[in-house]
C-alpha positions in Angstrom: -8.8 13.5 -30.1 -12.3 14.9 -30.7 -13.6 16.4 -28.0 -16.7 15.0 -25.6 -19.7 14.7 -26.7 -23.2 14.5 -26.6 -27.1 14.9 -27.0 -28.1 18.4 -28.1 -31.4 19.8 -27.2 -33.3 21.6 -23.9 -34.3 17.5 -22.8 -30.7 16.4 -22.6 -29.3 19.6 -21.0 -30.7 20.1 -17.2 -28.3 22.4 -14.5 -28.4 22.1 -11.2 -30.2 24.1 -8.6 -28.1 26.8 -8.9 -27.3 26.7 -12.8 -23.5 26.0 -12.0 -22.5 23.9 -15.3 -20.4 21.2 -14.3 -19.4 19.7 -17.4 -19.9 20.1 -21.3 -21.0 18.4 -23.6 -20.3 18.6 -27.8 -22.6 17.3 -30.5 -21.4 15.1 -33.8 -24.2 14.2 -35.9 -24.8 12.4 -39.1 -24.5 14.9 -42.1 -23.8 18.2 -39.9 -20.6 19.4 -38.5 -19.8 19.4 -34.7 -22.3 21.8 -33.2 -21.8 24.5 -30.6 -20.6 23.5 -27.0 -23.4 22.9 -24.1 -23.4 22.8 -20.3 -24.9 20.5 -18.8 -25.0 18.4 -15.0 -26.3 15.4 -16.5 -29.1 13.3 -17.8 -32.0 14.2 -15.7 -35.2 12.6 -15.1 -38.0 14.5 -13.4 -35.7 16.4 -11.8 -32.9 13.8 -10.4 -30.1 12.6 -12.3 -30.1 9.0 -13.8 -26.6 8.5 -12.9 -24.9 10.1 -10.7 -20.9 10.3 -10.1 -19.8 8.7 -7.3 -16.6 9.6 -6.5 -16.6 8.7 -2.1 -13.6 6.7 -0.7 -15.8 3.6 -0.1 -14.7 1.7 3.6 -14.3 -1.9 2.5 -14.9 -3.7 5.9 -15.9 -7.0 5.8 -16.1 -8.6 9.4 -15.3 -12.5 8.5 -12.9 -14.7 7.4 -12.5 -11.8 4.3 -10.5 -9.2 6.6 -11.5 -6.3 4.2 -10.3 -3.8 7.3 -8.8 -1.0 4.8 -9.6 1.7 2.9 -9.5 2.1 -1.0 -9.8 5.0 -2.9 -9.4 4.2 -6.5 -8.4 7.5 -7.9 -5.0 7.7 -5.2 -3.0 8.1 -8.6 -3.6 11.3 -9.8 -1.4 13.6 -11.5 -2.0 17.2 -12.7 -5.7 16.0 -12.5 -5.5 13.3 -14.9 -6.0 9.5 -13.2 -2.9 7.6 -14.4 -3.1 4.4 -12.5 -5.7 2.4 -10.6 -5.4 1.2 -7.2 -6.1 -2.5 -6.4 -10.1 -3.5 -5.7 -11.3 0.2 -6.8 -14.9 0.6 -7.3 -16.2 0.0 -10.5 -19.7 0.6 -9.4 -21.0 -2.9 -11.3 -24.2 -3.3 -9.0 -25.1 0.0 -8.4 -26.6 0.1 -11.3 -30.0 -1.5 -12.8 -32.3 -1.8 -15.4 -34.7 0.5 -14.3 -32.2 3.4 -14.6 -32.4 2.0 -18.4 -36.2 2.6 -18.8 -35.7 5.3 -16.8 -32.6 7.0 -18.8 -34.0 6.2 -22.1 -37.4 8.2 -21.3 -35.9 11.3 -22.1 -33.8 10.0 -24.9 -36.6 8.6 -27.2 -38.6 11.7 -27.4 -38.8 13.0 -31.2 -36.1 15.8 -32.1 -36.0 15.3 -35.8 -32.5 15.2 -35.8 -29.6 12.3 -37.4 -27.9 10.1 -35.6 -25.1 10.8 -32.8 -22.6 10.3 -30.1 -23.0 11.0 -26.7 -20.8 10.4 -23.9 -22.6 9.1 -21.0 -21.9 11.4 -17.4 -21.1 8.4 -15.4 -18.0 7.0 -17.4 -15.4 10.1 -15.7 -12.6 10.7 -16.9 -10.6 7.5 -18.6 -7.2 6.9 -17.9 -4.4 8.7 -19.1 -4.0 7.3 -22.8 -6.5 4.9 -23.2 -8.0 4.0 -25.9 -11.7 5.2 -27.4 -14.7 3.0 -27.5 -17.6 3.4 -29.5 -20.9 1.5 -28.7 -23.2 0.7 -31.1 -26.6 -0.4 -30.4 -29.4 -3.0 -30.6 -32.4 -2.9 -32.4 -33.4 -0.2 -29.1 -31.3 2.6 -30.8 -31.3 4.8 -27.4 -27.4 4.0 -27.1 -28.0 3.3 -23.5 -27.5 -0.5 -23.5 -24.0 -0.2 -21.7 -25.5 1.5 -18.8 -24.4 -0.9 -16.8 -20.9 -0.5 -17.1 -20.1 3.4 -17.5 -18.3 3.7 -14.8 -16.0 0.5 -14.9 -15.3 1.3 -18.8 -15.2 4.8 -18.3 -12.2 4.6 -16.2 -10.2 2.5 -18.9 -11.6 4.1 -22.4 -13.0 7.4 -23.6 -16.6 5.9 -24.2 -18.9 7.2 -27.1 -22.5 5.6 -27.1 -24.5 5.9 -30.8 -28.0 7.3 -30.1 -30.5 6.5 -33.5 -34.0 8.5 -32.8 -36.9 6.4 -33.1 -37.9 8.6 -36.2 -34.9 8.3 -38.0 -34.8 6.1 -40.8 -31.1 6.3 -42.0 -30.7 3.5 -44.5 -27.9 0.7 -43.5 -25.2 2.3 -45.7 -25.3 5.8 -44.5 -24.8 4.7 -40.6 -21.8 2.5 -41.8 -21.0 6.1 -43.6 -21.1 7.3 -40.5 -19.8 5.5 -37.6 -16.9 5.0 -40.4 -16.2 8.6 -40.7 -15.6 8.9 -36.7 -13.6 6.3 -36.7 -11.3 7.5 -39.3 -11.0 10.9 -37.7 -10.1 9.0 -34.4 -7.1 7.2 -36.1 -6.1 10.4 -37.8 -6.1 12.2 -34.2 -4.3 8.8 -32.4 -2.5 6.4 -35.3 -1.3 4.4 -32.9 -4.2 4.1 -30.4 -6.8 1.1 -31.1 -10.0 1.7 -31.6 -13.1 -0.4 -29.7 -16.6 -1.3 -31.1 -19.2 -3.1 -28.7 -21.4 -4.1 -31.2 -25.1 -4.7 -29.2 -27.0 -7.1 -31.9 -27.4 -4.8 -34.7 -24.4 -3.1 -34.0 -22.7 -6.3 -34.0 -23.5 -6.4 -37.8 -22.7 -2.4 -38.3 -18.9 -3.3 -36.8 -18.4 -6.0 -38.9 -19.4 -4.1 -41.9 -17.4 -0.9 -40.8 -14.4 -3.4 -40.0 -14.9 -5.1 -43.7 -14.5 -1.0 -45.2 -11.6 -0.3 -43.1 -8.9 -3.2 -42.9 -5.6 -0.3 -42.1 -7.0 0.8 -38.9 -6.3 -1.2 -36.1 -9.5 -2.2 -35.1 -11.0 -4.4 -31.7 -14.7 -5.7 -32.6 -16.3 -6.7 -29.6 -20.1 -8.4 -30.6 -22.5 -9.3 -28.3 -24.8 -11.4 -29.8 -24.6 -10.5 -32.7 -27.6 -10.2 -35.7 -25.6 -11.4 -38.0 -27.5 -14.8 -37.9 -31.0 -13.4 -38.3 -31.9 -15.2 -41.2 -31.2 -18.1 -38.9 -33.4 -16.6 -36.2 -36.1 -18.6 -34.4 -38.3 -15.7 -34.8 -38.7 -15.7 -38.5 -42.1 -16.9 -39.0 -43.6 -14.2 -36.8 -42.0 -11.3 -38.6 -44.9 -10.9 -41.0 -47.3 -11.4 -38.2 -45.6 -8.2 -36.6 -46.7 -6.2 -40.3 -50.1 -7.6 -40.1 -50.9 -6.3 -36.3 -53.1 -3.7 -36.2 -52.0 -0.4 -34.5 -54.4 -0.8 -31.3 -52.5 -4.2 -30.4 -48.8 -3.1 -30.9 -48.5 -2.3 -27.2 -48.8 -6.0 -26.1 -45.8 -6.8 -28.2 -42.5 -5.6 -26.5 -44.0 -7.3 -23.2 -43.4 -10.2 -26.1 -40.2 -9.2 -27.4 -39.3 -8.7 -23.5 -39.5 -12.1 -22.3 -38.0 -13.5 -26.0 -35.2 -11.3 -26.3 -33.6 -11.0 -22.8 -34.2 -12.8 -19.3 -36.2 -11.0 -16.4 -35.1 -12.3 -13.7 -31.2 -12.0 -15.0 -32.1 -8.2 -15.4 -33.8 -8.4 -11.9 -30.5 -9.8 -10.6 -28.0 -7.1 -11.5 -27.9 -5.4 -8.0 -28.7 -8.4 -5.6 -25.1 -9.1 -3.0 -24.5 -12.6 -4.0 -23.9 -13.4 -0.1 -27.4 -12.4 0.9 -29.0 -15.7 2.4 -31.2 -17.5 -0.3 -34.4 -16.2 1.6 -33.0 -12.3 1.3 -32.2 -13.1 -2.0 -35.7 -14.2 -3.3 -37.5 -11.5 -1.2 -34.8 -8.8 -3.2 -35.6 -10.9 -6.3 -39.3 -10.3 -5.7 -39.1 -6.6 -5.4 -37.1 -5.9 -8.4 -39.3 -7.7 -10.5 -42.7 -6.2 -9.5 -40.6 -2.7 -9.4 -39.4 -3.6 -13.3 -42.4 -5.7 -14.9 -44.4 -1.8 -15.3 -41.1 -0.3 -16.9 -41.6 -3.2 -20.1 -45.1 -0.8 -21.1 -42.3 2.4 -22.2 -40.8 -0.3 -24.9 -43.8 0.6 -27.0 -42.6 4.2 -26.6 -38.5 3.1 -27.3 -39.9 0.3 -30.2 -42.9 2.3 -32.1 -45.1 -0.2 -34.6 -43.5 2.4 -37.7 -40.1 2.1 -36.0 -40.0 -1.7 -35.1 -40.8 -2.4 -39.0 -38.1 -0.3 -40.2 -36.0 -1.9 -37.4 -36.6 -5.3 -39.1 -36.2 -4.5 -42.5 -32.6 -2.5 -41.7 -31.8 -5.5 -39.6 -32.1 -8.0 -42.5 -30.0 -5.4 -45.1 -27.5 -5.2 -42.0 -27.0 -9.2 -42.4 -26.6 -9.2 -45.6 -23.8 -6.4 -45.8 -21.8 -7.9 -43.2 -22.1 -11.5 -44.2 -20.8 -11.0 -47.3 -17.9 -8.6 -46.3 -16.6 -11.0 -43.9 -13.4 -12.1 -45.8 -12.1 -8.7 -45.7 -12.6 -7.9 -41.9 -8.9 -7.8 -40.2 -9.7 -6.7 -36.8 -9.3 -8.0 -33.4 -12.7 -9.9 -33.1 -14.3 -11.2 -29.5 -17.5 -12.6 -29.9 -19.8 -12.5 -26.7 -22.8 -15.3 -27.2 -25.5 -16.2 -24.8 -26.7 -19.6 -24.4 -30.3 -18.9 -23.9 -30.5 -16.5 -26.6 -34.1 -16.6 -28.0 -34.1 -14.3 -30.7 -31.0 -15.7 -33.0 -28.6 -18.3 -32.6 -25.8 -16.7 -30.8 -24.1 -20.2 -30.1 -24.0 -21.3 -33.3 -23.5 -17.7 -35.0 -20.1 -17.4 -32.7 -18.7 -20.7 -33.9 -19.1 -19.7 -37.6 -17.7 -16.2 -36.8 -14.4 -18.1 -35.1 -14.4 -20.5 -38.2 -14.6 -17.2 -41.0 -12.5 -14.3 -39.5 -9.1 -14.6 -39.1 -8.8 -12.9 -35.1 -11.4 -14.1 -33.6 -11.8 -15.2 -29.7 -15.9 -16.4 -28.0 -17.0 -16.2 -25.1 -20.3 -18.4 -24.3 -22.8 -17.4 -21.4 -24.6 -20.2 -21.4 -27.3 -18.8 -18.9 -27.7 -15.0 -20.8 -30.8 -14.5 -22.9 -29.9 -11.5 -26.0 -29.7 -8.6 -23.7 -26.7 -10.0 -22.1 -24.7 -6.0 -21.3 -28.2 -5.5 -19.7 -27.6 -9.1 -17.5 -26.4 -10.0 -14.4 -23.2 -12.6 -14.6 -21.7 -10.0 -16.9 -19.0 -7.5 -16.5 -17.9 -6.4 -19.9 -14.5 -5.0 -18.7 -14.0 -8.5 -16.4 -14.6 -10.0 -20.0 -12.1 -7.6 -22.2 -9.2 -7.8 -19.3 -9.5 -11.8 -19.0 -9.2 -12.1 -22.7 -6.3 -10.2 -23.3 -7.9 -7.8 -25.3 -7.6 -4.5 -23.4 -4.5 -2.4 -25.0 -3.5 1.4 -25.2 -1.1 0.8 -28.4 -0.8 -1.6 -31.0 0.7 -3.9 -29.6 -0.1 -5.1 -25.7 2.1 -4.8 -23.1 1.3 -7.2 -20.0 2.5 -4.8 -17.5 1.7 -1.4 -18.5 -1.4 -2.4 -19.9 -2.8 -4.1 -16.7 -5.8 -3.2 -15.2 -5.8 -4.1 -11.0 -9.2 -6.4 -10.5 -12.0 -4.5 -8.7 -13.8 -4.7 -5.5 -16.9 -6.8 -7.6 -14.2 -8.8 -9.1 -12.8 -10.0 -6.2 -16.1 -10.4 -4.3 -17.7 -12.5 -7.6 -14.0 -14.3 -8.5 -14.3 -15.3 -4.6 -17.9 -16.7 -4.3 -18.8 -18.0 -7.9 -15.2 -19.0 -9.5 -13.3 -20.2 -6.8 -15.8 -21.0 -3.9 -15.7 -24.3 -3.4 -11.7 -24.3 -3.5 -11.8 -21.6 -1.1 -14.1 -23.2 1.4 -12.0 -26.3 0.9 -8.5 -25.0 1.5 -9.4 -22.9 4.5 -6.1 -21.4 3.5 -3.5 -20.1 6.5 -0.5 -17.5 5.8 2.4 -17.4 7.7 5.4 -14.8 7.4 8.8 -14.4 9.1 10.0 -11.0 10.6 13.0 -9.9 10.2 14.3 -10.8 13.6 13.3 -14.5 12.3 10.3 -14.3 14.4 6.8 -16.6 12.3 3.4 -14.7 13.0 0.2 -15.5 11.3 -0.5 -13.3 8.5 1.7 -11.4 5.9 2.9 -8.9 8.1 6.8 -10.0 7.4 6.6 -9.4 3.8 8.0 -6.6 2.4 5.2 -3.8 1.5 7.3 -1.8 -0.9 8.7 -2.9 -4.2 10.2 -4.4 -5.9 9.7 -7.6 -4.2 10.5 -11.7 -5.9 8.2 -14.1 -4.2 9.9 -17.3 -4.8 8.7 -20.6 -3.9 7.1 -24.5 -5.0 4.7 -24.8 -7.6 1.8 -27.1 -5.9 0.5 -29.6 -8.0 -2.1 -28.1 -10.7 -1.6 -24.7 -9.1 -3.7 -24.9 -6.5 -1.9 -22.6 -4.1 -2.3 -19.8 -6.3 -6.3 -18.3 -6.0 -5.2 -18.0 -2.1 -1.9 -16.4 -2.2 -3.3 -13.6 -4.6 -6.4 -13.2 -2.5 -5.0 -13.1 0.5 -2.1 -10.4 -0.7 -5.5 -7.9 -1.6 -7.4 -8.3 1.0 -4.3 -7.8 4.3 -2.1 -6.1 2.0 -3.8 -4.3 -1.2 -1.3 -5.9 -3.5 -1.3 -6.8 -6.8 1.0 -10.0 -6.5 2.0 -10.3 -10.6 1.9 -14.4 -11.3 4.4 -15.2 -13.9 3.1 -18.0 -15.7 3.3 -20.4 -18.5 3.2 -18.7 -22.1 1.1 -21.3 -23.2 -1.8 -20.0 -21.4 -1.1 -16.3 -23.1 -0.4 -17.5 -26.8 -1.2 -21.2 -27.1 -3.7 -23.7 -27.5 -4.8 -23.3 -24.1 -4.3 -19.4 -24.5 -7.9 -19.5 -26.3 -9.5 -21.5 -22.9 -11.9 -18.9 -21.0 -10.6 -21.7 -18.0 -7.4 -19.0 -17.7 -9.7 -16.0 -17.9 -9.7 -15.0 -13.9 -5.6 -15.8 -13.7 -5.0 -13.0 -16.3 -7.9 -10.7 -14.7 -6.0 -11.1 -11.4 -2.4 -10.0 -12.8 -0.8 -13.6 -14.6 1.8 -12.4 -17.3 3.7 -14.1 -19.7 6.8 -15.5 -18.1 9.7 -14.1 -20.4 12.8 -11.9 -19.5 11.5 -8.7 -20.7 8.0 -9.1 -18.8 10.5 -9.6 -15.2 12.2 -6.7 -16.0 9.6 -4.4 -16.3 7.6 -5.9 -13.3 11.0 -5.6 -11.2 11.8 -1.6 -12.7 7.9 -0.7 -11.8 8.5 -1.9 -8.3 5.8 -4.5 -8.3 5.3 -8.1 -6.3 5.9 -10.9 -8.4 5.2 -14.2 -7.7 8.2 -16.8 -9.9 8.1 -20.2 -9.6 11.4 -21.3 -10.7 10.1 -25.1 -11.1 7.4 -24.0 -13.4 5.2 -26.8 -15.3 7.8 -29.6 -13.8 6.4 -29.0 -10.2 3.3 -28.3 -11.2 2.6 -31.5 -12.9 4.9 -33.4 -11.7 4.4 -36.9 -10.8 3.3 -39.6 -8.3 5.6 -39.8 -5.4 7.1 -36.2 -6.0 5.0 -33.9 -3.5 7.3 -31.1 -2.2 9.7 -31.5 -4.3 12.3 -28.7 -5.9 12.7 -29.0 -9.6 14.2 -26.2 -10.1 16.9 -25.2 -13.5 20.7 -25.5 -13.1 21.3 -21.5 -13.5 20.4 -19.1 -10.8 17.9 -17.1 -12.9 16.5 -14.9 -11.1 19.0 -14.0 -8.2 20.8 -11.9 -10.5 18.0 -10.0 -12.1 16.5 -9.4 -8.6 20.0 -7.8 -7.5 19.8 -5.4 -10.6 16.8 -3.5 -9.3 17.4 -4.0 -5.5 14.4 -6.7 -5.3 13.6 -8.2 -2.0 13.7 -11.9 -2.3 10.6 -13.8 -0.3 10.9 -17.4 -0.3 7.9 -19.2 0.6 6.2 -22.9 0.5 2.8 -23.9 0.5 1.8 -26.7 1.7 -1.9 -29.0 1.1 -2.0 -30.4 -2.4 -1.7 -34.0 -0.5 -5.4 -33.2 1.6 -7.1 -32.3 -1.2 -6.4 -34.3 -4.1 -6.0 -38.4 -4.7 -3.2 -38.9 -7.7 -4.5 -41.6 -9.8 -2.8 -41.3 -12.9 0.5 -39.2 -13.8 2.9 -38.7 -16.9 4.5 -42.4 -16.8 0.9 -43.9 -16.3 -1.0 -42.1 -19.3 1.7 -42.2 -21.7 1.1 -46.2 -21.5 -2.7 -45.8 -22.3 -2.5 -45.4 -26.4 -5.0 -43.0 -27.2 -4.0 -40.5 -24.4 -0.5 -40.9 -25.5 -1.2 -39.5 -28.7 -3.5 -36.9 -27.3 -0.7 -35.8 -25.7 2.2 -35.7 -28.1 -0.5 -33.9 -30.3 -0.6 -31.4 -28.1 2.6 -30.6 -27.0 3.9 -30.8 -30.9 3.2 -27.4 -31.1 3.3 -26.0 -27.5 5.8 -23.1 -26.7 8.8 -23.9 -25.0 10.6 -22.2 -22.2 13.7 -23.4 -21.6 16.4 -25.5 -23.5 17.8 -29.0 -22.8 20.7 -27.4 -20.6 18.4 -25.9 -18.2 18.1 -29.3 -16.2 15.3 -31.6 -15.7 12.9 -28.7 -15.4 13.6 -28.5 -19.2 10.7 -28.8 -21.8 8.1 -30.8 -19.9 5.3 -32.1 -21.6 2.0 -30.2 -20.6 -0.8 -32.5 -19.6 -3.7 -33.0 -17.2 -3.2 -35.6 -14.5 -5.6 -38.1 -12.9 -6.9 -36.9 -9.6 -9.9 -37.7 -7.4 -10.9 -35.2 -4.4 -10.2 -36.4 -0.9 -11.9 -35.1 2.3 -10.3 -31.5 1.9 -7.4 -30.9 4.2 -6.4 -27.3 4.8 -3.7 -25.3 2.8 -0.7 -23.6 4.6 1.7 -21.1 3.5 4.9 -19.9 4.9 7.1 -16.8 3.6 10.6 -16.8 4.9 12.5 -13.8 5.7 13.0 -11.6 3.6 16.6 -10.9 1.7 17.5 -7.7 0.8 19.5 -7.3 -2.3 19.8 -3.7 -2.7 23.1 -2.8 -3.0 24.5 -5.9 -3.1 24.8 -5.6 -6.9 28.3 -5.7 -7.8 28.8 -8.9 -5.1 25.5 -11.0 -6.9 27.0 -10.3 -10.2 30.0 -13.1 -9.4 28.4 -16.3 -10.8 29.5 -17.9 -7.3 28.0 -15.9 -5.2 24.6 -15.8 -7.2 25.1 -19.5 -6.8 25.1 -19.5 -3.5 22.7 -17.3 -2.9 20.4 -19.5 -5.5 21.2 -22.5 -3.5 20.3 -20.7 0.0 17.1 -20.4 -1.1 16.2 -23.6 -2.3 17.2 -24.6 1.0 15.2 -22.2 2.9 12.0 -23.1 0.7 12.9 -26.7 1.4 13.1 -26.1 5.6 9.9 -24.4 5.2 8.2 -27.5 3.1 8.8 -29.6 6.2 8.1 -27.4 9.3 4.0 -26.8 7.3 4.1 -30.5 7.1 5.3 -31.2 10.7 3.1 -28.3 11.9 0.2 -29.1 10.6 -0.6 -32.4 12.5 -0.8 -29.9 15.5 -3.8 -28.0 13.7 -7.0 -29.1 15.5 -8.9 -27.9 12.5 -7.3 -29.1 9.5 -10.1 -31.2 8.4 -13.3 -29.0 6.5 -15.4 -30.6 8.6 -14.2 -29.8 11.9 -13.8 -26.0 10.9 -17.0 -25.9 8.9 -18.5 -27.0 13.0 -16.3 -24.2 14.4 -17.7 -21.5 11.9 -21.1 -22.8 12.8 -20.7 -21.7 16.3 -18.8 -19.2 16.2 -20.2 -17.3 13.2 -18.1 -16.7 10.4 -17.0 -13.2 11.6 -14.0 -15.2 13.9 -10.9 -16.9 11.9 -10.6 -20.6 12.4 -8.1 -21.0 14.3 -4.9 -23.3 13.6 -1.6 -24.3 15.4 1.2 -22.1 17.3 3.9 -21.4 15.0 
């Protein structure tokens, strides 16, 4: 692996008051060989550092229903000073971060050096992972290489990030910075053959991937575009590029405020650091400020966009196209396409559906409220985005539990508020857990902290247990629960639906043998459902009820690593949904029918026909209709310890019996939540919705006595 780079020149280097280097820096530019190494502290301006490492413990206390009363400090995993693991909800500092530092970062960047092209490594990505992979950024029609600023320091921690900085006076045809982003690449692979390689293509660097892709189909490439210029024949804008040549000189600084408002959103960018908690009047007051504080900023794009520059810019934009589009055929990368919905400079939208349609890998993304600077956006987390699609790897191939990422505190906070809100609020979800002396308190106390643990219990319909269980588990415990689920949502049909996005970002794997067995020898949670898809969607008349295979499955597998078993139910599908219509009723209405056997034609299968009535069910979506939410209740049982117990749970009979003991525990536990909760004065939302309004939201609802 190269080593780190970065800018060269007295602007970029700045020490700190007493000229202690704390880091250095290496320079690769186009057409010159690596330059001698500098010192530097970071990327100044007037006299403070634009981004600064922040490396506190951060005290995540959040006095509410939340109970965020424990500390996390995301770089607990350290060995011989290289981070090898991350711990659940560590900071990835999304938020801390704005556009102004932009305008303000780039100030120093775009001052004329007469120099090539170049990488830099940005201060505020750290030090990545062990082994991860490298990621080269490539720019927008800016050329500062400081359009990920936003997301250093989440990126940082899972890739060796390298940002592409074209000076404003540069004028570098097309082919020679496909030349050279394609000769760093191909040292890269020669340094790591079996080590991916990312490109973030920013607009114009979405067509310079594309064509560097197209020139090097053997290297095992991940093309992420972000609204990509590969459409700008297609742009809305096309009229007015001659107007832009005709424009005298003493007008050119009344067009980026233009190009501003056309190419991204202002009040998106204004967004970026505003808590999304904040009461409505906070939030517009915030709102307010940012935007007064980054409406003078928009007068230093004439400085980053010169009139000289933005012609060239145009012109190299419209060879760019052209190269990529008709290289397409041979591009054999890994493609995700990013596309904003209110993009007003090309058409993202359409330009990601004719991407999908001509590459052969190829995954979108739509942000239907983004303008084109979408990485410079609130809404957008580009590692959220990479994780939830699957695309995050540090070998050729992926590996669902080594390759994991833990979600992060924003995650959680913006998976909690904008994804799952309304569910949340609805539920009003209550844990339960039995000590070992049998004894049932509220919370998860009586589950096991240490791995490996099997949580093992009934698949409510639709899954709607599940956003609670794994939220509750992060914020009492700080644990990962690891959902094994349906392999359909990983490599079918449905595996392409950004619906399933937030169940892989929060640890969902691939429910196969070999994924169980590594979870298990890792010593993680993991949360089986033995009934799968069958309990799931199963059908009217059927609530709390065990479908679960003929074969103990799991018993014995959970005795081969010492797993502790904890069976648990959950109880509440019944108070929150209405079933209209199930399997036996749309199967009778023709045209669903056929939707349906469609669909499943192709669908992966699990299990064969000797595996019971859990075997093969046909995935579909049933007929619901809200009811006045109810409230959601979950009991684990006691724990059972199978360490040691090995040789004994290796007898078929015994595993049997064991099996069976469980069901029946999980079964005991259906009815007692069911008899239980007719003693809960605040089951309906409306009656705790009253109490929270009293009582503030800092106090827990209370329920029944268990």
């Amino acid at each position: 692996m190269t080593s780190i780079i970065g800018f060269p020149g007295p602007h970029f280097c700045v020490s700190n008051s007493e000229n202690k280097p704390r880091f250095q820096v290496q320079v690769r530019s186009l057409g010159s060989k690596d330059s001698p190494v500098l010192s530097s502290d970071s990327v100044a301006v007037n006299g403070a550092s634009v981004i600064e490492e922040r490396e506190e413990r951060r005290s995540l206390i959040d006095e509410g229903n939340e109970r965020l009363r424990h500390k996390v400090n995301e770089e607990k995993r350290v060995k011989d000073g290289v981070l090898e693991s991350l711990e659940p909800l560590w900071d990835d500092g999304y938020g801390t971060v704005t556009v102004k530092d932009y305008f303000d970062a780039t100030k120093e960047m775009i001052k004329p050096d007469g120099g090539p092209p170049r990488w830099f490594c940005p201060v505020a990505c750290g030090a990545p992972l062990k082994d991860s992979p490298i990621l080269f950024f490539l720019p927008g029609l800016d050329g500062t290489g400081w359009g990920l600023i936003l997301h250093h320091k989440a990126l940082g921690k899972a890739f060796e990030v390298r940002c592409l900085h074209i000076p404003i006076n540069d004028r570098t045809p097309f082919e020679g910075l496909v030349k050279f982003v394609e000769e760093t690449i191909r040292l890269e692979h020669a340094s790591s053959p079996n080590k991916p390689i990312y490109l973030v293509g920013d607009s114009f660097g979405g067509c310079l991937s594309l064509a560097v892709a197209a020139r090097n189909p053997t290297i095992d490439l991940v093309l992420i575009l972000v609204n990509s210029a590969s459409s700008i024949e297609r742009s809305q804008l096309q009229p007015l590029f001659p107007i832009l040549e005709a424009i005298p000189d003493e007008l050119h600084t009344a067009i980026p405020y233009l190009l501003s408002f056309v190419m991204g959103d202002p009040t998106k960018m204004a967004m970026v650091n505003i808590e999304s908690r904040l009461p409505p009047s906070l939030k517009l007051t915030q709102l307010s400020r940012n935007l007064i504080a980054l409406l003078p900023c928009l007068s230093s794009l004439a400085d980053i966009i010169p009139r000289a520059t933005l012609l060239w810019k145009l012109k190299l934009l419209k060879s760019a196209a052209a190269y990529a589009n008709s290289r397409l055929h041979a591009v054999k990368a890994e493609v995700l396409v990013l596309a904003s919905g209110k993009d007003n400079m090309v058409p993202s939208r359409d330009e990601a559906q004719r991407l999908m349609s001509s590459l052969q890998n190829c995954t979108v993304r739509h942000f239907n409220d983004n303008g084109h600077t979408l990485l410079l956006e609130d809404g957008i987390n580009l590692l959220t985005v990479i994780k939830g699609t699957c695309k995050y790897r540090r070998s050729r191939k992926r590996d669902y539990v080594s390759d994991f990422l833990p979600p992060s505190m924003s995650e959680l906070k913006y998976a909690s508020d904008e994804v799952f809100g309304l569910l949340r609020l609805a539920t009003g979800s209550v844990m339960f857990s039995t000590l070992e002396d049998g004894k049932i308190v509220r919370g998860l106390a009586g589950v096991p902290h240490e791995g490996p643990v099997l949580i093992v219990g009934y698949h409510n319909l639709m899954g709607l247990e599940l956003n609670s269980l794994v939220e509750e588990f992060l914020r009492e415990k700080n644990i990962m629960v690891r959902g094994a689920a349906h392999p359909e949502l990983f490599w079918g049909k449905s595996g392409s639906w950004a619906t399933f996005d937030w169940h892989k970002v929060f640890g969902a794997v691939p429910v196969t043998a070999k994924n169980l067995f590594k979870l298990l020898s890792s010593k993680s949670h993991v949360l089986l459902y033995p009934g799968g898809a069958r309990e799931a969607l199963h059908f009217k008349g059927e609530e709390y009820k065990l479908f679960w295979p003929n074969q103990p499955e799991f018993v014995r597998m959970a005795a081969q690593f010492g797993a502790t078993i904890v069976p648990f139910a959950a109880v509440g599908e019944d108070d929150l949904l209405e079933f209209v219509f199930d399997f036996n009723d749309l199967k009778k209405i023709p045209v669903i029918s056929d939707y349906i056997k469609e669909s499943n034609r192709d669908a992966l299968r699990l299990r064969d026909e000797t595996s019971g009535e859990v075997a093969n069910t046909d995935l579909f979506l049933p007929g619901v209709l809200p009811k006045l939410p109810g409230r959601y209740y979950y009991l684990f049982g006691k724990p059972i310890v199978t360490k040691g117990k090995k040789a004994i749970l290796k007898d078929k009979e015994n595993a049997k019996k064991l099996y069976l003991e469980i069901q029946s525990d999980i079964e005991n536990s259906l009815a007692y939540l069911r008899k239980k909760r007719e003693e809960d004065p605040y089951r309906s939302v409306t009656d705790r919705t009253a109490y929270r309004a009293i009582y503030s939201p800092i106090h827990e609802v209370p329920t029944f006595e268990p």
